[in-house]
C-alpha positions as a Markdown table, in Angstrom:
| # | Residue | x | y | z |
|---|---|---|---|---|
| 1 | Unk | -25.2 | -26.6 | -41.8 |
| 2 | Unk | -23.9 | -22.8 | -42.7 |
| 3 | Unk | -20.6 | -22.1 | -41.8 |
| 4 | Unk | -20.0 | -19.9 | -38.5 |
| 5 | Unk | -19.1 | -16.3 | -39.8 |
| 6 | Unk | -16.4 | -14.6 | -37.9 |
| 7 | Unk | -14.8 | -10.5 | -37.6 |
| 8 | Unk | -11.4 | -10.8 | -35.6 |
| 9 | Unk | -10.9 | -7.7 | -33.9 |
| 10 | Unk | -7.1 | -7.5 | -32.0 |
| 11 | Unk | -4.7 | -5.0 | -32.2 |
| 12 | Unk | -1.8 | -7.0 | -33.3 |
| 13 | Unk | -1.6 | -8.5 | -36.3 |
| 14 | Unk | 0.1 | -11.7 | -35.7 |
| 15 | Unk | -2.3 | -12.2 | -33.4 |
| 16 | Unk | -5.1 | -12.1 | -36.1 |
| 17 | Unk | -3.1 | -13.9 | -38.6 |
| 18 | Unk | -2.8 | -16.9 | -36.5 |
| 19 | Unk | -6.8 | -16.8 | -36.0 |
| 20 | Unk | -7.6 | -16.5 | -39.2 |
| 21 | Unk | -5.2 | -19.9 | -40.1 |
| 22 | Unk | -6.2 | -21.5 | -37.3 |
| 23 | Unk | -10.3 | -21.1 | -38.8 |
| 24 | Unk | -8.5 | -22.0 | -42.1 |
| 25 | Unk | -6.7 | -25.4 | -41.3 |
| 26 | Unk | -10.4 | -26.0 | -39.4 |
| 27 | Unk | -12.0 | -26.8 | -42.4 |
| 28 | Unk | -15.9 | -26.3 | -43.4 |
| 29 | Unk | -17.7 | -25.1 | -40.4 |
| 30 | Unk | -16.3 | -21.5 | -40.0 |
| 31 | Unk | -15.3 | -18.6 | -42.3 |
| 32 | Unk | -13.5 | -15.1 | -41.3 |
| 33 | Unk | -15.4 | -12.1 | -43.2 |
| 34 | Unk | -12.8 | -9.9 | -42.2 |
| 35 | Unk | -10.2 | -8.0 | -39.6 |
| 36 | Unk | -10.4 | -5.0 | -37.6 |
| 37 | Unk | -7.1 | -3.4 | -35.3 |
| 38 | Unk | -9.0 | -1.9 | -32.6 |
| 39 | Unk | -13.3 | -1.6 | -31.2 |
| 40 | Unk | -14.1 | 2.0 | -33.4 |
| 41 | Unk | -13.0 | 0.0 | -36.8 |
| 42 | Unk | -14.5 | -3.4 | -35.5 |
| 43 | Unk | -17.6 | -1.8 | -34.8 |
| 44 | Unk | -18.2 | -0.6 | -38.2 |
| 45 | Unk | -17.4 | -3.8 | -39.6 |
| 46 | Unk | -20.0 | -5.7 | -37.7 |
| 47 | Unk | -22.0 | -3.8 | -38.8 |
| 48 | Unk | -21.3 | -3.9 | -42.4 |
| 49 | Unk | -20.1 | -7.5 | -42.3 |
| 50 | Unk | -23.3 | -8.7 | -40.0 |
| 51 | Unk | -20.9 | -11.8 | -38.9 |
| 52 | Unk | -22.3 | -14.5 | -36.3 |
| 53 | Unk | -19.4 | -14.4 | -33.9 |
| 54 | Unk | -16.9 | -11.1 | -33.1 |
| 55 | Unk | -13.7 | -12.4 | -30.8 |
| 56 | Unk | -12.8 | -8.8 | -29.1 |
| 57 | Unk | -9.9 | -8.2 | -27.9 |
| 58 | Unk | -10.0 | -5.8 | -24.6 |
| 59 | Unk | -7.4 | -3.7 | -24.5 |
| 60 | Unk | -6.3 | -1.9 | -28.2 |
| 61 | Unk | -5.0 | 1.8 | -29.0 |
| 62 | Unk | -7.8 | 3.3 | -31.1 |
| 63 | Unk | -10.6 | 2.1 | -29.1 |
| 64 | Unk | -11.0 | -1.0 | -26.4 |
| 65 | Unk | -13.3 | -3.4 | -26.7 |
| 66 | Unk | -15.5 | -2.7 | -23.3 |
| 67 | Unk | -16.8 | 0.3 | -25.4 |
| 68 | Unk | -17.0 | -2.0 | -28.8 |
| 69 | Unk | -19.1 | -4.2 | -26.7 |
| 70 | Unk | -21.5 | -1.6 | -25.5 |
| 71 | Unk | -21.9 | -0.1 | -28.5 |
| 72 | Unk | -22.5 | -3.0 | -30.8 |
| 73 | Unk | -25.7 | -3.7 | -28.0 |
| 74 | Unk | -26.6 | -0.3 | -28.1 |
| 75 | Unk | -26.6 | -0.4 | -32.1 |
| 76 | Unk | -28.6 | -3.6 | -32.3 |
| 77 | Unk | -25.7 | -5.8 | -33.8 |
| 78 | Unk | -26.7 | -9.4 | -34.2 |
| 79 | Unk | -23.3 | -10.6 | -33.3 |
| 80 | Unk | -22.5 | -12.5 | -30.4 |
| 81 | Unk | -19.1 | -11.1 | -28.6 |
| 82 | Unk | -16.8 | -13.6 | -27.8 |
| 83 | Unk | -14.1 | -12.1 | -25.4 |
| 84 | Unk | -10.5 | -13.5 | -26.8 |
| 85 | Unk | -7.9 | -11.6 | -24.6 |
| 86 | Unk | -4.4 | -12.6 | -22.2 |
| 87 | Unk | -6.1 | -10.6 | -19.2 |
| 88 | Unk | -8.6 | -12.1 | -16.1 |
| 89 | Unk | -8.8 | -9.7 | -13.7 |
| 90 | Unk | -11.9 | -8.0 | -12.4 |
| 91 | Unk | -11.0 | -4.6 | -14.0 |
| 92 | Unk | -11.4 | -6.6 | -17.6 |
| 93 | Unk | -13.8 | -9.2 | -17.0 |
| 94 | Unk | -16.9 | -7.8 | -15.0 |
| 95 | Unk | -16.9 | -5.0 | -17.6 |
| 96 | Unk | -17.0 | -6.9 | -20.5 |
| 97 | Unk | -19.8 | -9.2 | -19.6 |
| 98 | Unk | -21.5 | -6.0 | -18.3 |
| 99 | Unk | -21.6 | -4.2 | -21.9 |
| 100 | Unk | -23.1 | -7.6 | -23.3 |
| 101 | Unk | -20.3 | -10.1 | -23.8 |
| 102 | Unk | -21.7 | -13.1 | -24.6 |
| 103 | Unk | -18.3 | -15.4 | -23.5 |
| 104 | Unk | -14.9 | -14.4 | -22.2 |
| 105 | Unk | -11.9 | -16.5 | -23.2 |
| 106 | Unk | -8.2 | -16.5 | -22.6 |
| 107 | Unk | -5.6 | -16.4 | -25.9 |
| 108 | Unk | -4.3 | -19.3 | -23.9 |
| 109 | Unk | -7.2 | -21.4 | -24.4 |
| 110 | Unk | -6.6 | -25.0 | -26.5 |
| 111 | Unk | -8.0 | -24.2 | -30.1 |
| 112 | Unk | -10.5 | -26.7 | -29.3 |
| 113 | Unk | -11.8 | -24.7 | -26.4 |
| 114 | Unk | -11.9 | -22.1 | -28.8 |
| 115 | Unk | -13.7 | -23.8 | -31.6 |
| 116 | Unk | -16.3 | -24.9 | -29.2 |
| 117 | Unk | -16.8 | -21.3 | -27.6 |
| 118 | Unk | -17.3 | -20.3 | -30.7 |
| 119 | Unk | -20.0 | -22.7 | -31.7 |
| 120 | Unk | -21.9 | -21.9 | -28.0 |
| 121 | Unk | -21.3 | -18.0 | -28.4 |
| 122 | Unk | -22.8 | -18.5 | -32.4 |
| 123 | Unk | -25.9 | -20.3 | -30.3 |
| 124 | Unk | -26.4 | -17.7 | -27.8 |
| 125 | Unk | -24.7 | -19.7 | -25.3 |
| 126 | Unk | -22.5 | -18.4 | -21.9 |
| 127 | Unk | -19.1 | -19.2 | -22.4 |
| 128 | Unk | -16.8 | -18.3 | -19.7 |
| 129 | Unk | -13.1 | -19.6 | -18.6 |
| 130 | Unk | -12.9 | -21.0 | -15.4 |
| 131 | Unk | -10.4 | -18.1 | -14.1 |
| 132 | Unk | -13.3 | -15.5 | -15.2 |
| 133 | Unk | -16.4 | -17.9 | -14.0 |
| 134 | Unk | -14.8 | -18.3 | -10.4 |
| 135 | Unk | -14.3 | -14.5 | -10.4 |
| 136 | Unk | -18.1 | -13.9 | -11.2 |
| 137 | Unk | -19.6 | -16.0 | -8.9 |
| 138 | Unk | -17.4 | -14.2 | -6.0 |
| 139 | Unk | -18.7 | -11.2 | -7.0 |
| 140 | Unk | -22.2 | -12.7 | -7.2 |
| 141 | Unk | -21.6 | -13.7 | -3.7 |
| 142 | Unk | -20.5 | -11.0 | -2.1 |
| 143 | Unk | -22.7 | -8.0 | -3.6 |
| 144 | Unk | -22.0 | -5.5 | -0.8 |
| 145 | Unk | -18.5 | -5.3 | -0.8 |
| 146 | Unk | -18.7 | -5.1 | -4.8 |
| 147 | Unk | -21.2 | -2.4 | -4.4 |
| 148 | Unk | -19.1 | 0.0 | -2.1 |
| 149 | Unk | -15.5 | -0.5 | -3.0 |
| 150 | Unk | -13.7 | 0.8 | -5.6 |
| 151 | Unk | -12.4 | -1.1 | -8.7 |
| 152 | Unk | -9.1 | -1.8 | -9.4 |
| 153 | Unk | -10.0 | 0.5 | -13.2 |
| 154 | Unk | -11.7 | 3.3 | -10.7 |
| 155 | Unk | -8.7 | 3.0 | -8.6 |
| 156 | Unk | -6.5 | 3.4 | -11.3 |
| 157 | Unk | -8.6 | 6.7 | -12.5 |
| 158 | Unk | -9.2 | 8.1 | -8.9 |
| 159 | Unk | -5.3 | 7.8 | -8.5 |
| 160 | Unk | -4.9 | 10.0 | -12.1 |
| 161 | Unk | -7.7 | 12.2 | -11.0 |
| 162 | Unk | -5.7 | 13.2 | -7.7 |
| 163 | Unk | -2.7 | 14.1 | -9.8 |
| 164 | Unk | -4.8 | 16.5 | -11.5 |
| 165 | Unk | -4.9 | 14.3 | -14.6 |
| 166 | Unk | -7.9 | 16.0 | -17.3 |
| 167 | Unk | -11.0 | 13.4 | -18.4 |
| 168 | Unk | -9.3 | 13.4 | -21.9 |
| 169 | Unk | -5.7 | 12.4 | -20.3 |
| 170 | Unk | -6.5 | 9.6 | -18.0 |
| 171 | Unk | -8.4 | 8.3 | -21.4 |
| 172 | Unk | -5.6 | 8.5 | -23.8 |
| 173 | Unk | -3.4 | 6.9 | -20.7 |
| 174 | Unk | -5.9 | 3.6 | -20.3 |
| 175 | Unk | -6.9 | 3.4 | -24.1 |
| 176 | Unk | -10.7 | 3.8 | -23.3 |
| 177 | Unk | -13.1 | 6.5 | -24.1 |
| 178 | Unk | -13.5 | 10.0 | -22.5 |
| 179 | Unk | -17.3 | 8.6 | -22.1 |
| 180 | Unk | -15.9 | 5.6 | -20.1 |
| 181 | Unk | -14.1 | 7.9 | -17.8 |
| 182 | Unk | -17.0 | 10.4 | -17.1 |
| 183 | Unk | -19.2 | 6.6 | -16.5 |
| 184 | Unk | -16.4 | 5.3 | -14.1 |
| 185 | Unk | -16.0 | 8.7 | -12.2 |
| 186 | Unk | -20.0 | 8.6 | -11.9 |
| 187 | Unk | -19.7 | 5.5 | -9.9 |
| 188 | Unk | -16.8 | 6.9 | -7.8 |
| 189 | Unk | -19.1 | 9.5 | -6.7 |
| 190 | Unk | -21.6 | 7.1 | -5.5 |
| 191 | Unk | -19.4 | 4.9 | -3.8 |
| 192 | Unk | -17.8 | 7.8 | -2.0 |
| 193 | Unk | -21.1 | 9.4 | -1.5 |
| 194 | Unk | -19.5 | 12.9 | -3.1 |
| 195 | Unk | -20.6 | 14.8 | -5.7 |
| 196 | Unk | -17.5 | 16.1 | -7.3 |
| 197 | Unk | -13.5 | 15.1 | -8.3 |
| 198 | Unk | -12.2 | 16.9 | -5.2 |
| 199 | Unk | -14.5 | 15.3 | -2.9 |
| 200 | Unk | -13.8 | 12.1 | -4.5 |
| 201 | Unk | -10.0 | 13.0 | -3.7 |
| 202 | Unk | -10.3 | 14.5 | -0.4 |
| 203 | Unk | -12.7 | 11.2 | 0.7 |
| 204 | Unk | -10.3 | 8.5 | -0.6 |
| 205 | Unk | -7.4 | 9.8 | 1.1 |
| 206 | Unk | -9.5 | 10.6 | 4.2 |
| 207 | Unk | -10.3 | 7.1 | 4.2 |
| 208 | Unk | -6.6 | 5.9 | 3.1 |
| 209 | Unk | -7.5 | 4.4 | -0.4 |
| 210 | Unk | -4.7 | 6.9 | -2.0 |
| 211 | Unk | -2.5 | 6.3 | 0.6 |
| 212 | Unk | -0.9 | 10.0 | 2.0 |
| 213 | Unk | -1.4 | 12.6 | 0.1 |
C-alpha cells in the first residue's frame, strides 16, 4: 500500500516541526511533501504538491484556512482537508466544514486519533471530534434559530462595522480575506432583513444585539 502523502499548513513552526516528526517516528505508511505558514502559500502548494491529505490550520496571518478550504474546492484540489486547530467553537467549525473540510480535529487529539483521521480523511471519510460533532448536530437540530441569528464571527464584524471599521480593516483585524467580510456582511443583511451597513447598525441596536449605542 502507498504511503499517505501529507502538506502541513500552520503558522507556527514548532507546530509543524512536531508533525512532521511525529509522521517520521510513524514509520512506512505516511510521508510529508512539504510546509506551508499560512492558506495563500498552502494553497499553492497543494496544488503543486497534489498531496492526499492537507491538515489546515484555521486561524494564520497571511491567510486563514476557511478561505484555503474554499479555494482549494473551488480550484478542484484532490486533497482531502483535514482541520488540525486548538479552536471548537461555532465561529471556526461550521465554517470550515462549510468550505469543504473533510474532518475537523483538535491539536489536542492522541497522535493515534490523528493517524487514524488521517487515514479516514485520505479515504474520503467524515472525521469530526466529538466537541465539533455535538456542535453540528445542534445546529442540525435547531435550523431556525441558526438561520436568523447572528454568528459569533458576524457579531464580531457587525460590532467593527458600527465603529466605522472599513471592509479592509475588520479583515486585517480577524486575519481573513476582504472577500470573507463582504460574504459575512451579505448574510448580516439577510438576517436583519436590511440592505446596507447602517441599517445593519441601526437594526442590531434597535433590537439590542450591540448593546446601547
Amino acid at each position: 500500500m502507498n504511503d499517505i502523502t501529507l502538506l502541513i499548513v500552520d503558522d507556527h513552526p514548532v507546530v509543524r516541526d512536531g508533525l512532521r516528526g511525529m509522521f517520521a517516528a510513524e514509520g512506512s505508511g505516511f510521508r510529508v511533501l512539504g510546509e506551508a505558514p499560512d492558506g495563500v502559500r498552502g494553497v499553492a502548494l497543494a496544488l503543486e504538491l497534489d498531496p492526499d491529505v492537507v491538515l489546515m490550520d484555521l486561524r494564520m496571518p497571511g491567510g486563514g484556512g476557511v478561505d484555503a478550504i474554499a479555494e482549494l474546492a473551488r480550484r478542484g484540489a484532490r486533497a482531502r482537508v483535514l482541520v488540525l486547530t486548538t479552536y471548537d467553537t461555532d465561529t471556526d467549525t461550521l465554517p470550515a466544514i462549510e468550505a469543504g473540510a473533510t474532518g475537523y480535529l483538535l491539536k489536542d487529539a492522541p497522535r493515534e486519533e490523528l493517524f487514524a483521521a488521517v487515514r479516514a480523511a485520505a479515504e474520503g471519510r467524515t472525521v469530526l471530534s466529538p466537541a465539533v460533532a455535538s456542535r453540528l448536530v445542534t445546529a442540525v437540530r435547531t435550523p431556525a434559530a441558526a438561520g436568523t441569528a447572528l454568528s459569533a464571527r458576524e457579531g464580531e464584524i457587525l460590532a467593527l462595522v458600527a465603529k466605522g471599521t472599513a471592509n479592509r480593516a475588520i479583515a486585517a483585524e480577524l486575519f481573513i480575506s476582504e472577500a470573507t467580510v463582504k460574504t459575512h456582511l451579505t448574510h448580516i443583511y439577510a438576517k436583519l432583513a436590511v440592505n446596507d451597513r447602517a441599517a445593519a447598525v441601526a437594526t442590531a441596536y434597535d433590537r439590542g444585539i450591540l448593546g446601547n449605542p
